[in-house]
C-alpha positions in Angstrom: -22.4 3.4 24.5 -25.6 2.9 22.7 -24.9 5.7 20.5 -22.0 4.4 19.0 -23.9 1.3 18.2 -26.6 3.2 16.8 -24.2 5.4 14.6 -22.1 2.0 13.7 -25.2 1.0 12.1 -25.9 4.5 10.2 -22.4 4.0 8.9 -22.8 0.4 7.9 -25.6 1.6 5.7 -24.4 4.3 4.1 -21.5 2.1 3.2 -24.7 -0.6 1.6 -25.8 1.8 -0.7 -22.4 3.2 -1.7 -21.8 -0.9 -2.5 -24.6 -1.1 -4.5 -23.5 1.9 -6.8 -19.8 0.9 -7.3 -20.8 -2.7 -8.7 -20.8 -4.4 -5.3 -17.2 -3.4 -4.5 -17.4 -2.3 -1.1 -16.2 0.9 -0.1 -14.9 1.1 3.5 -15.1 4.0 5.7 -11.9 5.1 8.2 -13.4 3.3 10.7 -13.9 0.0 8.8 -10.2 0.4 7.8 -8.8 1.3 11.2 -10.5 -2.2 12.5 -8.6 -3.6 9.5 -5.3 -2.1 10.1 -5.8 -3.1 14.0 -6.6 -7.1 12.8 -3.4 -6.9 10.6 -1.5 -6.1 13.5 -2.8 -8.6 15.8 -5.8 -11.0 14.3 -6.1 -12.1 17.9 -6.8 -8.8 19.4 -10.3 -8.4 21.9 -12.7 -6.5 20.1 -12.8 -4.2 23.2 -9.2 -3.3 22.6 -10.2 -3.0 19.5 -13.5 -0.6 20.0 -11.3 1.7 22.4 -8.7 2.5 19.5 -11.0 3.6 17.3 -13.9 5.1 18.8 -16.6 2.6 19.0 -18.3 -0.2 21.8 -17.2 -4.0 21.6 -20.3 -4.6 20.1 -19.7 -2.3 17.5 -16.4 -3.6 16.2 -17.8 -7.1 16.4 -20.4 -6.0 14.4 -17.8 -4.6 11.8 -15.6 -7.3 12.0 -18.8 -9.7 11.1 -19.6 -7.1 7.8 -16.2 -7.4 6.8 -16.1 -11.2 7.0 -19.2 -11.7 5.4 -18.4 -9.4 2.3 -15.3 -10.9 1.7 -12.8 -7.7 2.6 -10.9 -9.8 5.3 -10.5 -13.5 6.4 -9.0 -14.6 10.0 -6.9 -17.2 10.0 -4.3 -19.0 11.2 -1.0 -18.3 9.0 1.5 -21.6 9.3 5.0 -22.3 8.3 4.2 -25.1 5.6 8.0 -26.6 6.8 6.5 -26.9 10.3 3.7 -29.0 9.4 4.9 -31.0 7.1 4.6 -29.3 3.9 8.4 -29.4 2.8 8.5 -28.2 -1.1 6.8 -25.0 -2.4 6.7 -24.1 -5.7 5.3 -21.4 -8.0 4.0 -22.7 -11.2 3.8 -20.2 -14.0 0.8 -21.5 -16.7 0.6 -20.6 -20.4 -2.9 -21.2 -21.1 -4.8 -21.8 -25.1 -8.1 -20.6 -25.3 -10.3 -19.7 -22.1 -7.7 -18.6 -19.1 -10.4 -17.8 -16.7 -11.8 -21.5 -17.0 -8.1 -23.3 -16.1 -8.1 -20.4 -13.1 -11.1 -22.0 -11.8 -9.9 -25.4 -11.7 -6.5 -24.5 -10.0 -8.9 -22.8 -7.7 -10.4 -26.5 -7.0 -7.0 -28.1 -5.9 -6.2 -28.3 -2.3 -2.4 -28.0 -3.0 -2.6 -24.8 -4.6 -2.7 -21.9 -2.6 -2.7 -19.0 -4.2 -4.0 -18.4 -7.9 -3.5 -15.1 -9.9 -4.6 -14.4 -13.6 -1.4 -11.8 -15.0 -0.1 -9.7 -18.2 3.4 -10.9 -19.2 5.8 -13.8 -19.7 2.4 -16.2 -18.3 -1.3 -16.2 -18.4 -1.4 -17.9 -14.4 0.7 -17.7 -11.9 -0.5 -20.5 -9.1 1.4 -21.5 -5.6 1.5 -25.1 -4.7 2.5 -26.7 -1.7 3.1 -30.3 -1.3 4.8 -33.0 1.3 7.6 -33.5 -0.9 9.0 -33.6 -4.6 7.0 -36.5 -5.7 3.8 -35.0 -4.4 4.8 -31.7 -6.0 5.4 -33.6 -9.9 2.2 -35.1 -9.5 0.2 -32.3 -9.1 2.1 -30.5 -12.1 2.6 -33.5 -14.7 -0.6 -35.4 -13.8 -3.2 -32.6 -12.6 -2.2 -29.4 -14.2 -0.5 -30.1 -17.0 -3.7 -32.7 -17.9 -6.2 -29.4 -17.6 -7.7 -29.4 -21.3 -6.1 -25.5 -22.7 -3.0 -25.7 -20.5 -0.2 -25.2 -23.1 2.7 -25.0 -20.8 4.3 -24.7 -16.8 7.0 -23.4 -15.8 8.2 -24.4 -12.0 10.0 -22.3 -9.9 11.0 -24.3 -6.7 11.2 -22.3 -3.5 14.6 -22.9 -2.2 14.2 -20.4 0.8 11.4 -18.5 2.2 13.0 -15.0 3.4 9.7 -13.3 4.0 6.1 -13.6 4.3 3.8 -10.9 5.4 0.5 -9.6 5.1 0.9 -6.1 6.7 0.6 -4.1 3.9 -2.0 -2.1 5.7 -4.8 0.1 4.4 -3.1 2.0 2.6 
């Protein structure tokens, strides 16, 4: 058992130093992916259960699971239904932006309503998620908080009328 700890550790910093020469991107080893791919599956699983699919001590995976976390590769959390808990219209917001797009990324970024921010190519410079109680929470964060960002041009809403799926087990692919 102490081995595999030992050699957990080796791995871990061979995969440092590989960071450090691809610009801080990490680059994760089978291992570090299987624990991924197992977390995916169930983000609730024991560590030992874990540690006996692929090949390494509780302590180990912990260990891995803590690298991961701290790098920014994964997060564990708990993914609701927004209808459940009170959150009843979804929208995503497509932004034309003037000027600096990066700048009006970050301050979406800063809004508790929206959820999901992503700079694109195409028909929009942003494409942000927002989820509010209702309609009247939903305009205000568009007319009175987004559209009121200095460079925001123009939004285009697209209401979410139905939510037919949701997943985050794309894998490791």
């Amino acid at each position: 058992m102490h081995s595999e700890v030992v050699a957990s550790r080796s791995a871990d910093q061979r995969d440092s130093s590989r960071e450090s020469r691809n610009g801080g991107s990490p680059q994760l080893d089978a291992v570090s992916l299987a624990i991924i791919q197992q977390l995916q599956e169930d983000g609730r699983r024991p560590y030992a259960a874990i540690g006996k699919a692929v090949g390494l001590s509780e302590a180990a995976v912990r260990q891995r699971v803590q690298k991961l976390l701290d790098q920014g590769v994964m997060q564990i959390v708990a993914v609701t239904d927004p209808l459940t808990v009170g959150f009843r219209r979804q929208a995503m917001v497509g932004i034309n932006v003037e000027g600096d797009v990066e700048s009006i990324a970050d301050a979406l970024t800063d809004m508790s309503e929206v959820e999901y921010v992503v700079m694109t190519a195409g028909s929009f410079d942003i494409l942000a998620e927002i989820v509010c109680e209702d309609d009247d929470h939903l305009l205000g964060v568009i007319n009175k908080r987004i559209r009121a960002l200095p460079g925001v041009r123009s939004t285009e809403s697209f209401v979410y009328l139905k939510l037919k799926k949701q997943t985050y087990m794309w894998g490791t692919r």
